[in-house]
C-alpha positions as CSV (number, residue, x, y, z in Angstrom):
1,X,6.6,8.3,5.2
2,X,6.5,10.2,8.5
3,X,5.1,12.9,9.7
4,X,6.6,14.2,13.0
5,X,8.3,17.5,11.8
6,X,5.4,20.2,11.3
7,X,7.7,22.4,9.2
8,X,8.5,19.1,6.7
9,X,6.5,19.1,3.1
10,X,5.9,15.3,2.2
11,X,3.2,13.6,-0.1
12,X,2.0,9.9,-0.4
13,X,-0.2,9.2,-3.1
14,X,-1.8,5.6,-3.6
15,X,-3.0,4.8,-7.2
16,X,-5.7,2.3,-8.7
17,X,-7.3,1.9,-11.7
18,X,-10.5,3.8,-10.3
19,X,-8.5,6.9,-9.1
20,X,-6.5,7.7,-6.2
21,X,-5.8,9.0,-2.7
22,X,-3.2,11.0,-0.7
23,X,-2.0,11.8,2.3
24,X,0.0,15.4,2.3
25,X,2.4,17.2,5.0
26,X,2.4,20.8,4.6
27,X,3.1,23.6,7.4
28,X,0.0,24.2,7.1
29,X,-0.8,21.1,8.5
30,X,-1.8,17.2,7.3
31,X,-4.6,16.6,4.8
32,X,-5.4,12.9,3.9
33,X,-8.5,13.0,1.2
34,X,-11.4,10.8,-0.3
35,X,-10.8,8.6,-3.1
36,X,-10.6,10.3,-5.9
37,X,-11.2,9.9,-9.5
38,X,-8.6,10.5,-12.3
39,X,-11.0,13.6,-13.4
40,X,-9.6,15.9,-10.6
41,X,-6.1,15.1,-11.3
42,X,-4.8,18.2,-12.7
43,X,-7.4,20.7,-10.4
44,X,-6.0,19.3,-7.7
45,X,-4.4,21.7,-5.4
46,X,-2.0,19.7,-3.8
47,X,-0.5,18.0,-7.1
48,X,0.3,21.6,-7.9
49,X,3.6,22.1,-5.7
50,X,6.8,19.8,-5.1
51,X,8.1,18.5,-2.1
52,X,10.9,17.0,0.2
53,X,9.4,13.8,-0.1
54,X,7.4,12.4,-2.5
55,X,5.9,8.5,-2.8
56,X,3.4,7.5,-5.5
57,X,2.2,3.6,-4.8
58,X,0.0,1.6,-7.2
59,X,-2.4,-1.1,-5.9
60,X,-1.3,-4.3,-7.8
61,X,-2.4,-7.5,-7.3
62,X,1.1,-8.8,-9.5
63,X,3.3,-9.4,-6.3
64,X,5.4,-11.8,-4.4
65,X,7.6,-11.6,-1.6
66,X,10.7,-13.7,-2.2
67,X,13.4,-14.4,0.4
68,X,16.8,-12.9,0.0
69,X,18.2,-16.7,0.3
70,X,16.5,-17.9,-2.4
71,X,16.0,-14.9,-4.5
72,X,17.2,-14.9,-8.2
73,X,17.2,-12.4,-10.4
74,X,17.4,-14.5,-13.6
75,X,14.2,-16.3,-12.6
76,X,12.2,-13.3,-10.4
77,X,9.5,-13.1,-13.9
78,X,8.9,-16.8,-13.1
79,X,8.9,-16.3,-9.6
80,X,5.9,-14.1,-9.9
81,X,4.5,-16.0,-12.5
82,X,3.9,-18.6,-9.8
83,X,1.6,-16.7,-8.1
84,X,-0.8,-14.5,-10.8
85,X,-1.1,-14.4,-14.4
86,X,1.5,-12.1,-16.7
87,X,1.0,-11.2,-20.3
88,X,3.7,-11.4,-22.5
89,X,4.3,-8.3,-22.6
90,X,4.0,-7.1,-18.7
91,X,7.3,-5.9,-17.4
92,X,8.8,-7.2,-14.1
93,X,10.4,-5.2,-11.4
94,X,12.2,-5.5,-7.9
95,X,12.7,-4.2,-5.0
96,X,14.3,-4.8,-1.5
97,X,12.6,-4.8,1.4
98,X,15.6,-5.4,4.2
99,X,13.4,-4.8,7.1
100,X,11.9,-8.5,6.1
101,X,15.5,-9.8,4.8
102,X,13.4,-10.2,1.2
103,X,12.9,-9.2,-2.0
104,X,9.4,-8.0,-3.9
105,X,8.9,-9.2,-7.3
106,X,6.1,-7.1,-8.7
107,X,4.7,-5.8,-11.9
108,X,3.3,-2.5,-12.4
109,X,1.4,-3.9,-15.8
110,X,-2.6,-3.6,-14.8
111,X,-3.6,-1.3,-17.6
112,X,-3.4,2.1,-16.3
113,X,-1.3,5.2,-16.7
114,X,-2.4,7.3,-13.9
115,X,0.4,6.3,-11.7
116,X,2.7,7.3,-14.3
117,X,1.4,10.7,-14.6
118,X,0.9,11.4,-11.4
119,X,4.8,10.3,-10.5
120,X,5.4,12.5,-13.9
121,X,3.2,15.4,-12.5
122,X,3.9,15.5,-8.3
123,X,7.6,16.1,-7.7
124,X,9.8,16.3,-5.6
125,X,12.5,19.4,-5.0
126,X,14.9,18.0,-7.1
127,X,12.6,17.6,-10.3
128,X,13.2,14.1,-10.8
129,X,10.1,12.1,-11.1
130,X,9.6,9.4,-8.2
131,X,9.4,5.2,-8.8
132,X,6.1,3.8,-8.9
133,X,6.5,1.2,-6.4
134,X,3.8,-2.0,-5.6
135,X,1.1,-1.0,-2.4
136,X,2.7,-3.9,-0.9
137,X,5.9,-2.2,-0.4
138,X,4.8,0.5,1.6
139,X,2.2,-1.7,4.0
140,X,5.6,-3.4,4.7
141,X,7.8,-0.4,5.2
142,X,4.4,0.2,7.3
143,X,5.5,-2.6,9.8
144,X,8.5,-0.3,11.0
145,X,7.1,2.5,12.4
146,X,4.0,0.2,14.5
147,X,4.4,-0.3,18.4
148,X,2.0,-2.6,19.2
149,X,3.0,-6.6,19.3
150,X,0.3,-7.9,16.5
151,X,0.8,-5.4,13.9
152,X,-2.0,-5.5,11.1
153,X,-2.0,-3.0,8.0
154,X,-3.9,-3.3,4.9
155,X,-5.3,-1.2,1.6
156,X,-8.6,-2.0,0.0
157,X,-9.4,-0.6,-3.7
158,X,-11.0,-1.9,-7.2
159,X,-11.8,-5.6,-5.6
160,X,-8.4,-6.3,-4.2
161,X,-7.3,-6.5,-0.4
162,X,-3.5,-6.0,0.0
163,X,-3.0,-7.0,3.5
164,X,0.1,-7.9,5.9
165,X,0.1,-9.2,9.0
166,X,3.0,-9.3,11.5
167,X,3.9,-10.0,14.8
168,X,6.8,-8.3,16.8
169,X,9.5,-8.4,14.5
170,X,8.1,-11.6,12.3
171,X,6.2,-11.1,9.5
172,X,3.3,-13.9,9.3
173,X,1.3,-12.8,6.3
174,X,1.9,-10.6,3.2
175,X,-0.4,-11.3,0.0
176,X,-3.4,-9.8,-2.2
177,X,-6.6,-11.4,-2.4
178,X,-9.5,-10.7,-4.2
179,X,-12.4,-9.1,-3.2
180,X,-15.1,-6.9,-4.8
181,X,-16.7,-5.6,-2.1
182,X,-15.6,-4.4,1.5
183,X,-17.6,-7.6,3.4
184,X,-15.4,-10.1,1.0
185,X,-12.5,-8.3,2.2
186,X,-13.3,-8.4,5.7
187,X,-13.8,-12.2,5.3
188,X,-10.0,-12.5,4.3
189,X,-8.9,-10.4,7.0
190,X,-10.5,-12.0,9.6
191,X,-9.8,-15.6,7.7
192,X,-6.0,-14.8,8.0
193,X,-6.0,-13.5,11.6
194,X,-7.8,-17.0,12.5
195,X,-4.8,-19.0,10.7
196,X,-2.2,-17.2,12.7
197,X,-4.4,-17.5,15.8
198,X,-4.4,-13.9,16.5
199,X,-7.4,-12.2,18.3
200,X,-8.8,-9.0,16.8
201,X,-10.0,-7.7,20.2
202,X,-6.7,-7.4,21.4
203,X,-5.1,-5.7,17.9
204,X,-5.2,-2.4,16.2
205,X,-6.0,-2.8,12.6
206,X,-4.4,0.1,10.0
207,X,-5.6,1.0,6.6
208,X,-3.7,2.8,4.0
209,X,-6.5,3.4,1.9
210,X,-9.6,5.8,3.2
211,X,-12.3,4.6,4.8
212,X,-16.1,4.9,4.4
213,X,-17.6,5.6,7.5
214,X,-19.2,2.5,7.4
215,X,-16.4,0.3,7.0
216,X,-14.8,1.9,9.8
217,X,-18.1,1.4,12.0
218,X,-17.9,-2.4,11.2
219,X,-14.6,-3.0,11.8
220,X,-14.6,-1.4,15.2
221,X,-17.0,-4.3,16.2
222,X,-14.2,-6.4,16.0
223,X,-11.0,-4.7,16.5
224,X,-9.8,-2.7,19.7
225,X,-8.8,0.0,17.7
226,X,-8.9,1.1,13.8
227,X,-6.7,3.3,12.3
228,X,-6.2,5.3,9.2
229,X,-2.6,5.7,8.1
């Protein structure tokens, strides 16, 4: 979701089992808050109007990016099944993502109901309540609107990295790993930049998610720039 027009109403709100973020366009101006837990959900002022735009996200780990060539429907629940564990009765979704010519397999079944209450809650103008669609969609939707040659854009939240990595118009890396604590996830980021032979000091990394100022301290001793999205 963009931001150019200062007259445009818009809301991106990230979900986790811990709580939640967002990142609101008002004329007001643009507010993008602390992590937040699911406490302040209905004191919150900005969950209190509707918008032109409205995203709601949810940070799970139950992903996989399939290519459209070999993408099929009958067999996308074993597709993800591949790569993380489902219980029986977890319910699998998809969604394309034509900027990377591929589809995402995901499953929104990690034992929470704040996304669904908030997408129930936040609305749009037209009243209808928005999807709840995978983190990973939006870090990849990311990759369109980034200038610079090594594009880099992640989340961090309740031990999980979701992290994608591209460069130019080819995407090198998309995938969630694990990782309790913000060094462990700093490990993976710099493990899959030395795989694809990319030099931080030369990229701009982007997070989704807020960052402590600490985190954003230690990552500048790496990167040439960091941004929050």
């Amino acid at each position: 979701m963009e931001y150019s027009n200062t007259s445009f109403t818009g809301i991106s709100i990230q979900v986790s089992l811990s709580g939640y973020s967002f990142k609101v366009q008002t004329p007001e101006g643009l507010r993008i808050s602390d992590w937040m837990g699911a406490e302040h959900l209905f004191t919150t002022p900005e969950f209190q109007r509707r918008y032109e735009q409205v995203a709601v996200s949810l940070l799970t780990p139950k992903m996989c990016l399939v290519p459209e060539v070999f993408y099929d429907p009958q067999t996308a629940r074993a597709a993800l099944e591949e790569v993380c564990t489902l219980e029986e009765g977890d319910f699998v979704e998809t969604i394309p993502v034509p900027s990377q010519a591929s589809v995402l397999v995901f499953s929104n079944s990690i034992g929470e109901s704040l996304s669904r209450v908030i997408a129930q809650t936040v609305l749009p103008l037209s009243g209808e309540p928005v999807r709840v669609l995978p983190e990973m969609y939006y870090l990849l939707r990311q990759l369109e609107t980034l200038t610079e040659y090594n594009k880099i854009v992640a989340s961090w939240a309740d031990g999980y990295l979701h992290l994608v990595i591209a460069q130019g118009k080819s995407l090198r890396l998309a995938n969630v790993f694990q990782a309790p604590d913000f060094t462990t996830a700093q490990y993976f980021l710099f493990l899959g930049l030395k795989q694809l032979q990319l030099n931080p000091e030369v990229s701009t990394v982007c997070f989704r998610t807020p960052l402590s100022p600490e985190a954003r301290m230690s990552l500048y001793r790496y990167f040439k720039g960091v941004v929050q999205l």
